[in-house]
ZADO-1210 file (C-alpha; in nm, 4 decimals, padded with zeros to 6 digits):
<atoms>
<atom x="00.0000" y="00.0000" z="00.0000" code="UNK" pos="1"/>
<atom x="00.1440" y="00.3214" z="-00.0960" code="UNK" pos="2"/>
<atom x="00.1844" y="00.5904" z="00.1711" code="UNK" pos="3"/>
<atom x="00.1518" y="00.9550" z="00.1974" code="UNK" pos="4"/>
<atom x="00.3534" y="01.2129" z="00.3856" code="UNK" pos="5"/>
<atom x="00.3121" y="01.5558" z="00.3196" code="UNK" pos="6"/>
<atom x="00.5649" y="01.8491" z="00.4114" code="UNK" pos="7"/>
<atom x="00.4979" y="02.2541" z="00.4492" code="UNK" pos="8"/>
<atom x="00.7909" y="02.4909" z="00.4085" code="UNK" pos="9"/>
<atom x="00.8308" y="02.8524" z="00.3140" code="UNK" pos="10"/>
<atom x="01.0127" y="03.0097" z="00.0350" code="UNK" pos="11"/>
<atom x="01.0464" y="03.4635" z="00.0776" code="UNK" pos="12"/>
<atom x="00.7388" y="03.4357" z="00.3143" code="UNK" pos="13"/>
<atom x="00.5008" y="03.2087" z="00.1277" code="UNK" pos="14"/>
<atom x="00.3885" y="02.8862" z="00.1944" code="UNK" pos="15"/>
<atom x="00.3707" y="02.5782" z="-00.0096" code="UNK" pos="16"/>
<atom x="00.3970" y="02.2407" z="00.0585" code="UNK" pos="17"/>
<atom x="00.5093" y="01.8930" z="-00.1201" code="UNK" pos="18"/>
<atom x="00.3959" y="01.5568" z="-00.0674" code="UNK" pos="19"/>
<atom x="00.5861" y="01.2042" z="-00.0661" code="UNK" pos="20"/>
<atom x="00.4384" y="00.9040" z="-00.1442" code="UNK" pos="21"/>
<atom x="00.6485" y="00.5379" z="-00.0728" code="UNK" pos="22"/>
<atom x="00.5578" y="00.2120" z="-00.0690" code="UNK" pos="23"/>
<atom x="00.8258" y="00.0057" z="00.2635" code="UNK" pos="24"/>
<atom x="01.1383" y="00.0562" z="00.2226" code="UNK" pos="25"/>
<atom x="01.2567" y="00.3111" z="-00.0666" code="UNK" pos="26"/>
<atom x="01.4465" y="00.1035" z="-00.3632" code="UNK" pos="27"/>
<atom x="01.5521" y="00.3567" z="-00.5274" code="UNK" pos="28"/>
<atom x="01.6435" y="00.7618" z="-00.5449" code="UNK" pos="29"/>
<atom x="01.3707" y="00.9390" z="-00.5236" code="UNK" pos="30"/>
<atom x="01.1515" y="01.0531" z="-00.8376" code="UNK" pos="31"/>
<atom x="01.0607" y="01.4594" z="-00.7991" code="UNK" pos="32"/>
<atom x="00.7903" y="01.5441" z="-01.0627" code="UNK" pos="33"/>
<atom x="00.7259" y="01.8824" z="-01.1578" code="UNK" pos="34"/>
<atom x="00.4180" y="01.9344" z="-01.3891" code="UNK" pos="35"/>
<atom x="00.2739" y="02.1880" z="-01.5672" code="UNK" pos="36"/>
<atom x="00.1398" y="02.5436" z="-01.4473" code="UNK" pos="37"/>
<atom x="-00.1365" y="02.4843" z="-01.2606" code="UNK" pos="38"/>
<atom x="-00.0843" y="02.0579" z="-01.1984" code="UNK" pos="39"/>
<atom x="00.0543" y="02.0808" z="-00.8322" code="UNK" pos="40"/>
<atom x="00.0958" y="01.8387" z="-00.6126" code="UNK" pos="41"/>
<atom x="-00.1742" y="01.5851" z="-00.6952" code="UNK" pos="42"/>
<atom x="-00.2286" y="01.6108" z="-01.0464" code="UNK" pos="43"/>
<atom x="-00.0370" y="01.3167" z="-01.1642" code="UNK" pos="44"/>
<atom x="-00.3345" y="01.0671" z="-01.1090" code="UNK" pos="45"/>
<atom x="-00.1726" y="00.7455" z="-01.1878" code="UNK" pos="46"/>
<atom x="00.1611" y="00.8056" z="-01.2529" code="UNK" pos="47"/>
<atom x="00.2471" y="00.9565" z="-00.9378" code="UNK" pos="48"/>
<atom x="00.1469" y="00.5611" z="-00.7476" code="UNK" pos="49"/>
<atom x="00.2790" y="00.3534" z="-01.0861" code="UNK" pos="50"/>
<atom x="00.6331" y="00.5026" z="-00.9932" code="UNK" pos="51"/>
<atom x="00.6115" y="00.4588" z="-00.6245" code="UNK" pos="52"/>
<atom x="00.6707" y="00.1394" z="-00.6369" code="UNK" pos="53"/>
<atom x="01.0601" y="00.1896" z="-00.7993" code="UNK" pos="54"/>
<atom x="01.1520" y="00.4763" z="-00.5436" code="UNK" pos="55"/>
<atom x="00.9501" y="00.7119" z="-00.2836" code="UNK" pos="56"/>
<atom x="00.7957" y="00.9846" z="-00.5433" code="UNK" pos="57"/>
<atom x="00.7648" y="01.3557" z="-00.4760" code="UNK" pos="58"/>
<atom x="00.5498" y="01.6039" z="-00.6196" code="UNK" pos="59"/>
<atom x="00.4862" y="01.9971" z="-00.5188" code="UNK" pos="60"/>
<atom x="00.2285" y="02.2891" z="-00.5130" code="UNK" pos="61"/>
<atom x="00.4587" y="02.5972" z="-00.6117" code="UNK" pos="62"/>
<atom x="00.4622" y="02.8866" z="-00.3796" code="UNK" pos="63"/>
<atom x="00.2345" y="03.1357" z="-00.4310" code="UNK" pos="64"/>
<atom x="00.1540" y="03.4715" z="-00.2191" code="UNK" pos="65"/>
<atom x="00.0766" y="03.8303" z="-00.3156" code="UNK" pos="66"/>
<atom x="00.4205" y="03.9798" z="-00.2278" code="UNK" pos="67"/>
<atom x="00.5839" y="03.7527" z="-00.4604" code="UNK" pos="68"/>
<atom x="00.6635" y="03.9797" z="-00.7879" code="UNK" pos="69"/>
<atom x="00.7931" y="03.6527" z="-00.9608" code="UNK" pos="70"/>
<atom x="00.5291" y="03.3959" z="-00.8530" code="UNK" pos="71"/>
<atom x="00.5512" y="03.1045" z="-01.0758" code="UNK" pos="72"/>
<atom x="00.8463" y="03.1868" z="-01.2894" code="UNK" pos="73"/>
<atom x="01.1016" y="02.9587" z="-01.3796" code="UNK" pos="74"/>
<atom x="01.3517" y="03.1341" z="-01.0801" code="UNK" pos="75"/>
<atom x="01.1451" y="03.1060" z="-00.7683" code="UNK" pos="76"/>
<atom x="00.9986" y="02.7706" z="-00.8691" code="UNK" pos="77"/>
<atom x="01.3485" y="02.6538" z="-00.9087" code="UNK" pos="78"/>
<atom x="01.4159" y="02.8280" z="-00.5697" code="UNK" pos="79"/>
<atom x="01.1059" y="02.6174" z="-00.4254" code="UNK" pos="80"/>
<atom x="01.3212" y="02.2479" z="-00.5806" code="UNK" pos="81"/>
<atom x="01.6128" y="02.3701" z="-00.4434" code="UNK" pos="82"/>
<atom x="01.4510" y="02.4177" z="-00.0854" code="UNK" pos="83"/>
<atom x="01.2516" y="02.0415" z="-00.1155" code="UNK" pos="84"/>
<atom x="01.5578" y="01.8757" z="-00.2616" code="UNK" pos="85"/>
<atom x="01.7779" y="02.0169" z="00.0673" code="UNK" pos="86"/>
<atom x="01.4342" y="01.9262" z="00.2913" code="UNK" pos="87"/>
<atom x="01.4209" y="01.5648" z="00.1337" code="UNK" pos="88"/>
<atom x="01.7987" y="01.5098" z="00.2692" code="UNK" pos="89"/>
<atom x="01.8904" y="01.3052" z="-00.0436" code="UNK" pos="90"/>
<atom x="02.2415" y="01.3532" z="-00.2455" code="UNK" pos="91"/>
<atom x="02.1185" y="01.2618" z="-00.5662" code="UNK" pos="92"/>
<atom x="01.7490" y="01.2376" z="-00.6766" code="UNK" pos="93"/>
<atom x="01.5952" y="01.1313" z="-01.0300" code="UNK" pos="94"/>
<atom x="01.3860" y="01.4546" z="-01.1710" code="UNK" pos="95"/>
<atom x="01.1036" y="01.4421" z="-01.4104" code="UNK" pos="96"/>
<atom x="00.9554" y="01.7503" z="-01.5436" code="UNK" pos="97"/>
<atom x="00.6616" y="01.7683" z="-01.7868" code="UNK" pos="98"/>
<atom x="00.5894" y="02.1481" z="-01.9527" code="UNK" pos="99"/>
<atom x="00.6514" y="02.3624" z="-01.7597" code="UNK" pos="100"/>
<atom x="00.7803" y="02.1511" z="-01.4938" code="UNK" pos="101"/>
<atom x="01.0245" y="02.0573" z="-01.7695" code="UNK" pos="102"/>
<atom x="01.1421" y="02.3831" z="-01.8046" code="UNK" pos="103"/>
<atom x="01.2233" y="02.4589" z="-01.4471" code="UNK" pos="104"/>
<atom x="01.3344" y="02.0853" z="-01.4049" code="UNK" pos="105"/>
<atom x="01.5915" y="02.1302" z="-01.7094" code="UNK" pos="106"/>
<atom x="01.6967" y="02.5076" z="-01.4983" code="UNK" pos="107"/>
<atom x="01.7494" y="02.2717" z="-01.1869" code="UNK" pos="108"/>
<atom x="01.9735" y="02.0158" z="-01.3528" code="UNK" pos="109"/>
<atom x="02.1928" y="02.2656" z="-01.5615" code="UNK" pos="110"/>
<atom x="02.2510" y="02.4584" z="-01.1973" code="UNK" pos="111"/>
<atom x="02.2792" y="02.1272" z="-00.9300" code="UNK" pos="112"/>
<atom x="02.4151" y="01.8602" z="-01.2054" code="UNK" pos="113"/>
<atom x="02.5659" y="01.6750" z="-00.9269" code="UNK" pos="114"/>
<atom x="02.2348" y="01.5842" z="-00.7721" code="UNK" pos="115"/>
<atom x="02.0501" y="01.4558" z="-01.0207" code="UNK" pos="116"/>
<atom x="02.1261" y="01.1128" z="-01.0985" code="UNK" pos="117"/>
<atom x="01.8677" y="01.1136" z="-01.3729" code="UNK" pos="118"/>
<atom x="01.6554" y="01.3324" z="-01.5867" code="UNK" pos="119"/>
<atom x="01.3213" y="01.3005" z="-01.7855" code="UNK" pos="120"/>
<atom x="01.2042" y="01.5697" z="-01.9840" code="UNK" pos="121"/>
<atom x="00.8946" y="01.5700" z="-02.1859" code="UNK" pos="122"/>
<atom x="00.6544" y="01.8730" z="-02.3690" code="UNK" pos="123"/>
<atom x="00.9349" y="02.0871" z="-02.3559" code="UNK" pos="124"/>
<atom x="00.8656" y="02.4535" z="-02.4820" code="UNK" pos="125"/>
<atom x="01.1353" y="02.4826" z="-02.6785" code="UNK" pos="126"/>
<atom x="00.9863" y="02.7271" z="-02.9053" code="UNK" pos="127"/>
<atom x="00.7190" y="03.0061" z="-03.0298" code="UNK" pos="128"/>
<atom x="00.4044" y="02.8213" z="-03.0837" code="UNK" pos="129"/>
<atom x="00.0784" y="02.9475" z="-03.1781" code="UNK" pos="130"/>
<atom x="-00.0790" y="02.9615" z="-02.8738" code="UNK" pos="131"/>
<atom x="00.2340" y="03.0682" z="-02.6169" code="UNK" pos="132"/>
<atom x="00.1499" y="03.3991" z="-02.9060" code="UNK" pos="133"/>
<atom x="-00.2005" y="03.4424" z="-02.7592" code="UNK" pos="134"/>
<atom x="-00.0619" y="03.4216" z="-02.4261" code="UNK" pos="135"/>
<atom x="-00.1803" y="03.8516" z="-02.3746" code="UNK" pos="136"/>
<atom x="-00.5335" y="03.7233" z="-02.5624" code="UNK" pos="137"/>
<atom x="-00.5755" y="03.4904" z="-02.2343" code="UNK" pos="138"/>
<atom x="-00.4295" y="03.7482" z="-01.9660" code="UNK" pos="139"/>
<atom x="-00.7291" y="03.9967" z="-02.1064" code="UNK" pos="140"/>
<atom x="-00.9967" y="03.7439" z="-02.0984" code="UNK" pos="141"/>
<atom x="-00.8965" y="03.6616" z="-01.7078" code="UNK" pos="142"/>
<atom x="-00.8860" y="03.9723" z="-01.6243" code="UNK" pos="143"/>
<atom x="-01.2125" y="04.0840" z="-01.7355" code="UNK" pos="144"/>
<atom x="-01.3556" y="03.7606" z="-01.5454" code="UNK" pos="145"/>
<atom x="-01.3958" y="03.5173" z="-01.8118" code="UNK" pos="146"/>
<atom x="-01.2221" y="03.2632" z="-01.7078" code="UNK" pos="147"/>
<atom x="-01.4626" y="03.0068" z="-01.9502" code="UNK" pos="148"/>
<atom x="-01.4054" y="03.1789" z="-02.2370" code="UNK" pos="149"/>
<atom x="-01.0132" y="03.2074" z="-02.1825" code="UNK" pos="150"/>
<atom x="-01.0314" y="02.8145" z="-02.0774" code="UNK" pos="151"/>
<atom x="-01.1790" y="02.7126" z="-02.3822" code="UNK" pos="152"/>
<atom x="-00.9674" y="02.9128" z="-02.6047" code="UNK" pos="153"/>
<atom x="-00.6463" y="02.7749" z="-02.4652" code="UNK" pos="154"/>
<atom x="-00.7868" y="02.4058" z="-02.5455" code="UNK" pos="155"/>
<atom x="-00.8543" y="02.5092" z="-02.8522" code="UNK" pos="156"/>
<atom x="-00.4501" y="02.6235" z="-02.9178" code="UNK" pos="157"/>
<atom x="-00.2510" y="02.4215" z="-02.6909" code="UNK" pos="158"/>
<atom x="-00.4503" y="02.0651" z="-02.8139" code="UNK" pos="159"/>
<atom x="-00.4000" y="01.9051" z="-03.1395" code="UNK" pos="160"/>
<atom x="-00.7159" y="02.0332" z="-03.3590" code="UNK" pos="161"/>
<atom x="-00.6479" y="01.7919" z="-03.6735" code="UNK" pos="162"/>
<atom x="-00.9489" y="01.5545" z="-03.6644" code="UNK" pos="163"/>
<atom x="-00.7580" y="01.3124" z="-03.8432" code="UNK" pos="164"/>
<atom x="-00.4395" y="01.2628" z="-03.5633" code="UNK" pos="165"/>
<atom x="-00.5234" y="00.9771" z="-03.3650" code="UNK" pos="166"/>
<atom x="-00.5530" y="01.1017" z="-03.0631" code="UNK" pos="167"/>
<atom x="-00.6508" y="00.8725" z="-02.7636" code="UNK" pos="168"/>
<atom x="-00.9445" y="00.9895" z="-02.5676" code="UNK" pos="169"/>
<atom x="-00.9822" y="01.3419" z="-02.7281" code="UNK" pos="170"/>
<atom x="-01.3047" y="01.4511" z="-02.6405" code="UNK" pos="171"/>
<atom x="-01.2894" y="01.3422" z="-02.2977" code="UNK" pos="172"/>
<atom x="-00.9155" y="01.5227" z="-02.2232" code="UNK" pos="173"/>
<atom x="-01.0766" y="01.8036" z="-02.3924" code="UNK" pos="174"/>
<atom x="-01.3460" y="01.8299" z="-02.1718" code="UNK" pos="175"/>
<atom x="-01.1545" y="01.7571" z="-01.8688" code="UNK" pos="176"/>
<atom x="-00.8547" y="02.0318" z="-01.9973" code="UNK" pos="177"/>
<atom x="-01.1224" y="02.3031" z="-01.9868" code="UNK" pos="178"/>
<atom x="-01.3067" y="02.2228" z="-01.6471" code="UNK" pos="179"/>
<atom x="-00.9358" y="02.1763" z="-01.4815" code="UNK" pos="180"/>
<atom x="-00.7852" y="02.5130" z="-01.6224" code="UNK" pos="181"/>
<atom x="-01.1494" y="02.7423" z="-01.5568" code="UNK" pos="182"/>
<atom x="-01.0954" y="02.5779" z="-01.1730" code="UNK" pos="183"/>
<atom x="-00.7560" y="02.7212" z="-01.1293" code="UNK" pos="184"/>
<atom x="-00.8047" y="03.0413" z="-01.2999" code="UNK" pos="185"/>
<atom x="-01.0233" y="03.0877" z="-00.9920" code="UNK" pos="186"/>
<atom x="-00.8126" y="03.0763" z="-00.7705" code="UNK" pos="187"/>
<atom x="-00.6051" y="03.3568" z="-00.5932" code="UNK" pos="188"/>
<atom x="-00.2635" y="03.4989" z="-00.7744" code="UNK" pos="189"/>
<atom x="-00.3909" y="03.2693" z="-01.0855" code="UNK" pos="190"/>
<atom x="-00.3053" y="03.5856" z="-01.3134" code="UNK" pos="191"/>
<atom x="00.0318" y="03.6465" z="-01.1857" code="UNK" pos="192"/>
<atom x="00.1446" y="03.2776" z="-01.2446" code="UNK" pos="193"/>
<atom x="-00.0203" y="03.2498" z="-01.5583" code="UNK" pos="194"/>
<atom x="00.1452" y="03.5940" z="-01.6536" code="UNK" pos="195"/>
<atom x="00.4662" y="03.4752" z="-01.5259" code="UNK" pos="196"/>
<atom x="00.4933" y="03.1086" z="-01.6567" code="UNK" pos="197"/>
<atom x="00.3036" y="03.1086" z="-01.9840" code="UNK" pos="198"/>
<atom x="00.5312" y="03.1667" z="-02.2890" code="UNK" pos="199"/>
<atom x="00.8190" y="03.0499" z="-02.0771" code="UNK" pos="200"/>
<atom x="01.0688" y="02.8309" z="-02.2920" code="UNK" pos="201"/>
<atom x="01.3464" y="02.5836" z="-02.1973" code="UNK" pos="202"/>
<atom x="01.6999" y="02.8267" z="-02.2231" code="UNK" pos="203"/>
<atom x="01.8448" y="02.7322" z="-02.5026" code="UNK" pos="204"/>
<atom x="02.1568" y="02.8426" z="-02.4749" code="UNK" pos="205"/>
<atom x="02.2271" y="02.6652" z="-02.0965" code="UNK" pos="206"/>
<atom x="02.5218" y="02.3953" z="-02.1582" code="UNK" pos="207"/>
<atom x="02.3770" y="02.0823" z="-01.9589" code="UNK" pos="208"/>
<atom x="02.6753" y="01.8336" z="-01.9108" code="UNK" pos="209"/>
<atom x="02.7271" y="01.4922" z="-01.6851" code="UNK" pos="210"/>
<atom x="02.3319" y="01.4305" z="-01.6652" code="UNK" pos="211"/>
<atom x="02.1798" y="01.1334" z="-01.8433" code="UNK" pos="212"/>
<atom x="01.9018" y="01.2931" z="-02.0092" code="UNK" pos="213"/>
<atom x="01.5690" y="01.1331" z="-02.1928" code="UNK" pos="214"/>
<atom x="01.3863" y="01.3555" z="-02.3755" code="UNK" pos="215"/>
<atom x="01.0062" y="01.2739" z="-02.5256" code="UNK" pos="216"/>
<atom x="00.7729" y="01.4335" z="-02.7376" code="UNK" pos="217"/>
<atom x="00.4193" y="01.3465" z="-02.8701" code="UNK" pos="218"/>
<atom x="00.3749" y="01.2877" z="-03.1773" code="UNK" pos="219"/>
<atom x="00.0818" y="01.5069" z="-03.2509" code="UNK" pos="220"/>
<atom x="00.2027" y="01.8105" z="-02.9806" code="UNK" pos="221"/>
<atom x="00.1054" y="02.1283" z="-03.1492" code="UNK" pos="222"/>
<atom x="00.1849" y="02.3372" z="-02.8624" code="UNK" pos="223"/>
<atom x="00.5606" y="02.2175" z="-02.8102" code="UNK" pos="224"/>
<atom x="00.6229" y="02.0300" z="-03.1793" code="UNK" pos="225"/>
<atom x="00.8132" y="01.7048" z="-03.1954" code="UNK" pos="226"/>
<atom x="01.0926" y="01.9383" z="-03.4289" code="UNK" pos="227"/>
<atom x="01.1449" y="02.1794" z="-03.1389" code="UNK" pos="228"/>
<atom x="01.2341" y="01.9012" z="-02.8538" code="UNK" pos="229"/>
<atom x="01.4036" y="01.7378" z="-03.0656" code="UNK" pos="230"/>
<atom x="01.6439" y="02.0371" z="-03.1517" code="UNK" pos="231"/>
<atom x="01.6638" y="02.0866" z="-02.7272" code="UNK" pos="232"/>
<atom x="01.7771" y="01.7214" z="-02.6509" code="UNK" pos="233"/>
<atom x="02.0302" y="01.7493" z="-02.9179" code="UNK" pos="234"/>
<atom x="02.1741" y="02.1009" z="-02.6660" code="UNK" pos="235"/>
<atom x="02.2407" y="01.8262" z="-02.3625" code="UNK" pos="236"/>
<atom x="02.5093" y="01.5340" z="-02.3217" code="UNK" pos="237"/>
<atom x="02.4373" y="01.1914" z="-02.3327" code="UNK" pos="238"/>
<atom x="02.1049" y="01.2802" z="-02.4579" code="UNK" pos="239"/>
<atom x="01.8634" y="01.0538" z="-02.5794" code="UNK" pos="240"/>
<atom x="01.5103" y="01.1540" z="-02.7472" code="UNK" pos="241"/>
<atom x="01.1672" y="00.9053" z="-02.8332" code="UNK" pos="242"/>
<atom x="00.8110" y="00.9966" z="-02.9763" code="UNK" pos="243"/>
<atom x="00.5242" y="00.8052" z="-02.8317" code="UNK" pos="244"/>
<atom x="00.2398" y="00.8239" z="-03.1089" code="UNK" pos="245"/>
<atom x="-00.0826" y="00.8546" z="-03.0782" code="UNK" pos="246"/>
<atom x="-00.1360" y="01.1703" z="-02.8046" code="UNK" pos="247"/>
<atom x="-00.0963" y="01.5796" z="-02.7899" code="UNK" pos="248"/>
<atom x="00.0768" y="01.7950" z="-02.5667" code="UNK" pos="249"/>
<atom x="-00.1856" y="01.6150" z="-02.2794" code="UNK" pos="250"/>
<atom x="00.0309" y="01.2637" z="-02.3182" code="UNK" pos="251"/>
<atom x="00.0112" y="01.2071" z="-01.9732" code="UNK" pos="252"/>
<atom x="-00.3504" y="01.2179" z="-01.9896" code="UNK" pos="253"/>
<atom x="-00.3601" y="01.0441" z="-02.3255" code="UNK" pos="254"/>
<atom x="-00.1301" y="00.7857" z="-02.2732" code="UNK" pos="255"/>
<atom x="-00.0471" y="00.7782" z="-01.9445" code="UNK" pos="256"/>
<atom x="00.0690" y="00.3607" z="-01.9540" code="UNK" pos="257"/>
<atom x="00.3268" y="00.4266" z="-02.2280" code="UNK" pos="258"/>
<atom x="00.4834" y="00.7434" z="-01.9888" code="UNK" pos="259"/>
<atom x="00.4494" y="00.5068" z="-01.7043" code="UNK" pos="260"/>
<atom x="00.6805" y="00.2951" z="-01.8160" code="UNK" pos="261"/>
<atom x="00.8688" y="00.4520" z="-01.9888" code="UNK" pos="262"/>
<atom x="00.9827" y="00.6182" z="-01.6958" code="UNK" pos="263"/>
<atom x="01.0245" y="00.3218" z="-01.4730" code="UNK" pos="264"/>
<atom x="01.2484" y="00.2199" z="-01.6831" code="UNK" pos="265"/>
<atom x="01.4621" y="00.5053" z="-01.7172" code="UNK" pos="266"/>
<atom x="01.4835" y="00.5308" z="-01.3638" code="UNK" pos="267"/>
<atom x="01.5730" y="00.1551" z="-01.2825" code="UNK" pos="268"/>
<atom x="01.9360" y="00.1259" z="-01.4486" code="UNK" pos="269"/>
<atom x="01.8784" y="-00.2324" z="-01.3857" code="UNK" pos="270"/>
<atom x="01.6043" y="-00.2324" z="-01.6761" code="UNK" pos="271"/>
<atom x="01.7767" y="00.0429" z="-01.8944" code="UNK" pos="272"/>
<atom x="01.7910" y="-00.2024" z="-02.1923" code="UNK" pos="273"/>
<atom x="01.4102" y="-00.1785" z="-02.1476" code="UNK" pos="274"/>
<atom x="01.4089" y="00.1832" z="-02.2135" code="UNK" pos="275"/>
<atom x="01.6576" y="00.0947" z="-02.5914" code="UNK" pos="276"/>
<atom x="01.3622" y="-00.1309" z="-02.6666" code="UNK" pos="277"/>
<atom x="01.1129" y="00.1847" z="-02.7364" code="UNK" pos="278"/>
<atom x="01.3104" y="00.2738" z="-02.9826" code="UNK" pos="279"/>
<atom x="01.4749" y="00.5914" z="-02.9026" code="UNK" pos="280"/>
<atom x="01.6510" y="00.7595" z="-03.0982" code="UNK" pos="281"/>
<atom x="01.9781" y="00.9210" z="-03.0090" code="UNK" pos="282"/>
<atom x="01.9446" y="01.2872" z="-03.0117" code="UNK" pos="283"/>
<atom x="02.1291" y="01.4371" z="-03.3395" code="UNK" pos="284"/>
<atom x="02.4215" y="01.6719" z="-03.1912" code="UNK" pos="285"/>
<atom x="02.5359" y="01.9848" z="-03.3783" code="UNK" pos="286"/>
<atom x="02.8674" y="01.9398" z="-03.5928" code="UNK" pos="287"/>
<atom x="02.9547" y="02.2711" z="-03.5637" code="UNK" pos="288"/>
</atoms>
């Protein structure tokens, strides 16, 4: 039976907390997840258990509070990491960042190489797309209260709209996408996050050495293309990047068994040969 502990600290005055989940004895480092903006600590339904049983799992509400100029940008999430990682007492830990969580995961890793053992990237924003561009379009419609509207309209742009992609469960991620995102636009400081997070892409430019990286894409993602993460796994070392078909940016919704194990087996060296047999594809590094 998997068990829950859940932990409160305080990062420049606001609180946030992070939960642990472990099944006995750990057998492994432990897995952080960071998801996208407004996913917190307990929106990994399914994954978050699947991987409990290869190592204790940790996931996170970010801090948010009023006085915090920079609530939910890439710097004082990766502030809030920094603070768990130190709380959790361990020297190295396996990280796993979807989105957004994969841009302030990828920040962590480039900064504290040396304590992850691991690292799992996937959605990356690695680029410009379409609807990161409507980004002040959805800022207008929250402020003047319509959070429906602005929910609907970013399901519209961030998911795949090509009838013909074979998405798995479409309609029903769809629906759920918009009920999740009008919730949380509800909630306090929802503007400044969104205004501080959306639009944010991986940094391009950061050298990330000496961390086994995995990189993976869906193969109908309009909102971070397959073309853009592939061109940011080929920026890290010992790099390797996979497609898993049939899903949009909301993979972990669509297809959660194939990122379920594809994970456990990235973060079990013992089964590593498990992770070759999906057919990844070494990331193509720049000759010049």
């Amino acid at each position: 039976m998997t068990h829950e502990t859940i932990h409160h600290l305080t990062l420049d005055g606001a609180h946030y907390s992070y939960r642990v989940l472990h099944q006995g004895a750990p057998c492994g480092r432990p897995i952080v997840l960071l998801g996208g903006v407004f996913q917190g600590m307990r929106g990994w339904p399914g994954v978050d258990e699947a991987l409990a049983a290869v190592a204790d799992v940790v996931t996170m509400d970010f801090p948010v509070q009023d006085q915090m100029p920079d609530v939910g940008s890439r710097d004082s999430v990766r502030r809030a990491v920094e603070q768990v990682v130190g709380h959790l007492g361990a020297a190295q830990i396996n990280l796993f960042g979807y989105s957004y969580g994969s841009v302030v995961a990828h920040s962590y890793a480039v900064r504290h190489p040396q304590r992850v053992a691991r690292l799992l990237l996937g959605g990356v924003p690695a680029g410009t797309a379409p609807a990161q561009q409507q980004a002040d379009q959805f800022v207008a419609l929250v402020r003047a209260g319509r959070e429906h509207e602005c929910a609907t309209l970013l399901a519209e742009t961030m998911l795949c709209a090509d009838p013909t992609a074979p998405v798995a469960h479409r309609e029903l991620v769809y629906r759920l996408f918009r009920r999740t995102v009008r919730w949380h636009l509800r909630r306090p400081q929802a503007l400044a996050v969104f205004e501080n997070s959306f639009g944010l892409t991986a940094d391009m430019g950061a050298r990330l050495s000496g961390v086994p990286t995995l990189v993976f894409a869906a193969a109908h993602d309009t909102l971070t293309p397959v073309a853009e993460q592939r061109a940011f796994a080929a920026t890290i070392d010992d790099s390797v990047f996979t497609v898993i078909p049939g899903a949009d940016h909301l993979v972990l919704l669509e297809r959660p068994a194939e990122v379920i194990a594809l994970a456990r087996a990235y973060f079990q060296p013992a089964t590593v040969s498990a992770v070759q047999d999906t057919r990844i594809t070494a990331a193509q590094r720049p000759t010049a």
